[in-house]
N, C-alpha and C positions, 0 to 999 in steps of 0.2 A: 708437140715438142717433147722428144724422151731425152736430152741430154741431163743429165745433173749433175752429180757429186765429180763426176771423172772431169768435169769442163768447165769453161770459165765464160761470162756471160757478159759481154759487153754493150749498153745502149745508146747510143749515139743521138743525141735531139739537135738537130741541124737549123733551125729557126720551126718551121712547123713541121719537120721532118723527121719522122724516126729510123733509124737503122739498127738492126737487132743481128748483132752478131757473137757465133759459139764457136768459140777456142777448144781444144784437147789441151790437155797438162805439157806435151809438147810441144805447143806453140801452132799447132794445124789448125788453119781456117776451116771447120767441115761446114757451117750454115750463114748464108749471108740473106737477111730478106727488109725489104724496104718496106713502109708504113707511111704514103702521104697525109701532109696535112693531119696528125694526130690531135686528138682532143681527149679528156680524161675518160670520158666514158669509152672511147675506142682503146686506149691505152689499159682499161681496167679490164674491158672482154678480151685482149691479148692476154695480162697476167695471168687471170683465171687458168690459160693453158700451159702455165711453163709451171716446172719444180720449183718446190719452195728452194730447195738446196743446190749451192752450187759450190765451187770449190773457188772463188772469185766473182762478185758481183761490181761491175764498174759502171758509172755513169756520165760520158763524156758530152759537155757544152760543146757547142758552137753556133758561130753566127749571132752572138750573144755583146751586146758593148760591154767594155772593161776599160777600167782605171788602174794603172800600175802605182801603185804607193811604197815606200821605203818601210822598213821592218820596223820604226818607231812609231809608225804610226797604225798600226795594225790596233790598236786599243781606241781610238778616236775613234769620232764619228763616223761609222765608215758609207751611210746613205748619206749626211750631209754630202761628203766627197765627191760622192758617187754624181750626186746631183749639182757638182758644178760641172758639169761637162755631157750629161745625158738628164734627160726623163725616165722617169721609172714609173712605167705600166701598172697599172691596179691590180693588174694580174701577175705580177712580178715580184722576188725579195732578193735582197743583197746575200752575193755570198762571196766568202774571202778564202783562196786559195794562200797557201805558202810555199814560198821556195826557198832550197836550201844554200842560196845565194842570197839572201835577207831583201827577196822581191817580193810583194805580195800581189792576188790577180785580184781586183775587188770587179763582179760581173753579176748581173742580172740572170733570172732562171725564174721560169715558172712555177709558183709554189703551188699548184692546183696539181700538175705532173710531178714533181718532188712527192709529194704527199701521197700520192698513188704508187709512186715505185718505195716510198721509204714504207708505208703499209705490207707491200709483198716481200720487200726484201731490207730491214733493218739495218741491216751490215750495210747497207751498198756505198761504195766511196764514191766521191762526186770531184771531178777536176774540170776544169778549162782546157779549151784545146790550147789556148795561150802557155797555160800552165807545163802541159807536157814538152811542148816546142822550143820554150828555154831551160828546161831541166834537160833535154835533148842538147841544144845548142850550147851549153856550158860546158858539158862533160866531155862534148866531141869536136867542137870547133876552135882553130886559131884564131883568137879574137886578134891579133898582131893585125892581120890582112882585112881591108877594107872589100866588105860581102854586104851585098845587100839581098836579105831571103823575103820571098813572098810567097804568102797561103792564099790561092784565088778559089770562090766559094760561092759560084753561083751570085752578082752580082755584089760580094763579100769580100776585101780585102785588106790582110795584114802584111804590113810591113814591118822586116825586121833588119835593123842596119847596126852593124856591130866594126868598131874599129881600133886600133890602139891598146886592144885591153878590154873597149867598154863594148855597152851595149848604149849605141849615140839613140833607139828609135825604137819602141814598139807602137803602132798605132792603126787602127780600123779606117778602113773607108768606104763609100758604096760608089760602086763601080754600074755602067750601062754597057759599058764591051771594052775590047783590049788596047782603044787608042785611050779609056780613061786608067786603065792600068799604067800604061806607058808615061802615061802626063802623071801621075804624082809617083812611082819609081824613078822619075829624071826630075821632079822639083825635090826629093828627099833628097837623091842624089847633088844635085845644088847648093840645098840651105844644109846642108851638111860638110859640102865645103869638099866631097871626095871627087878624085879623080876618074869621070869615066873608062878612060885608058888603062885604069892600075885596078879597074871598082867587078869584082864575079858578082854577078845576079846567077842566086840559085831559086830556082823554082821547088817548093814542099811539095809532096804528091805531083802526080800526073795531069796537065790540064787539060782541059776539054780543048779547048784550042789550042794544042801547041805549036801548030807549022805558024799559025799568025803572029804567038806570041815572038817566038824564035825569030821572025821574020821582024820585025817590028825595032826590037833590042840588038839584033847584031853587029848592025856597023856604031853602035852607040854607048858596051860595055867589052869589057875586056875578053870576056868567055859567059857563055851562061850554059848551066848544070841544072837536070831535073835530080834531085834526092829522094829517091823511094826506099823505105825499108825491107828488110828480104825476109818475107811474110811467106809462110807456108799455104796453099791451100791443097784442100781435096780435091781429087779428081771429079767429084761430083758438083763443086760451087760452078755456077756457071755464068752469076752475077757479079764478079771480081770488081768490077768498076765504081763498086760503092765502095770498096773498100783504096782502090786505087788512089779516084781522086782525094782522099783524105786521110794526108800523112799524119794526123793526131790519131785516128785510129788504125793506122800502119804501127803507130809506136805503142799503143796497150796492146796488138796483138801481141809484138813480140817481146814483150814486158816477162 
């Protein structure tokens, strides 16, 4: 790997999943390459080959459980919290994201891989894919209209329902195929009290299924929309689809 000082270095940990991707300063995608199943020692003979220096090092969660808490409570216990609604793996530590919407992401991460990327790279920032998605959703959505967005993630699903102003919904679920997606996007729909008639289901990223998806939802919501961001690549990346399906790193590329 010879990228450094001119590019930005983004690593994406998907649940056992690594994605290693390199930005140019103006926003080109030139290297996409995937890493199943990583473990720290495979994680640490990758390091060895990249530059210490880059001009951005980022490190994005996902597939990871999270607790959304209010900005007063960001000084509390935040593993108590964390643990009335998940376990927390022995191989895992608490970490608290902030937004400048006074939401906090409280989520789980490997501190075995933490320790190995904060080793190589000291600076490296560390967010939630939750974390970028509402810092996204804030600044660019009409909360007025009743939307319901979903991140599907490899049997991985957030719901995000936003109406009146507010944000009524962020929440995780595990998903076995798209008639379990369909059943809790129309029971949120429900105990949320919206109208399917008036309700856009937008789809984050590209899904692996989407004629089923679309198929499934049609006669059911108002309109439904995929949202991709307009990400540069090289003529030479030719593995696009890792970066496709997953609009949280659609949004640090073009950060």
């Amino acid at each position: 790997m010879t990228h450094s000082v001119s590019h930005n270095l983004i690593l994406e940990i998907n649940g056992p999943d690594l994605t290693v991707t390199t930005v140019k300063k103006d926003g080109t995608v030139v290297n996409l390459q995937f890493y199943p199943l990583i473990d720290r020692p495979m994680l640490e003979n990758l390091l060895v080959e990249m530059p210490l220096i880059y001009s951005d090092v980022d490190l994005l969660i996902r597939k990871k459980d999270f607790i959304l808490i209010p900005e007063d409570h960001y000084k509390t216990g935040l593993e108590d919290l964390f643990l009335l609604s998940y376990n927390l793996p022995a191989e895992d530590e608490i970490c608290l994201d902030k937004t400048e919407n006074g939401i906090g992401i409280v989520y789980a991460s490997d501190h075995s891989l933490m320790d190995a990327l904060k080793d190589k790279f000291p600076r490296i920032k560390v967010r939630n894919e939750v974390t970028l998605v509402l810092s996204k959703l804030f600044k660019e959505i009409n909360f007025k209209q009743s939307r319901i967005l979903i991140s599907i993630n490899d049997g991985h699903l957030i719901i995000y329902a936003i109406n009146d102003g507010k944000l009524e919904l962020c929440n995780p679920y595990l998903t076995r195929s798209s008639d379990d997606i369909f059943y809790f996007v129309m029971l949120a729909i429900e105990q949320l009290h919206f109208l399917p008639a008036e309700t856009e289901l937008v789809i984050l990223g590209e899904p692996k299924d989407r004629k089923e998806i679309f198929d499934l939802f049609k006669n059911y919501v108002r309109e439904i929309n995929i949202w991709l961001e307009e990400y540069q690549l090289d003529e030479d990346v030719n593995n696009d689809i890792l970066i496709k399906h997953s609009f949280a790193l659609q949004i640090m590329a073009c950060e």
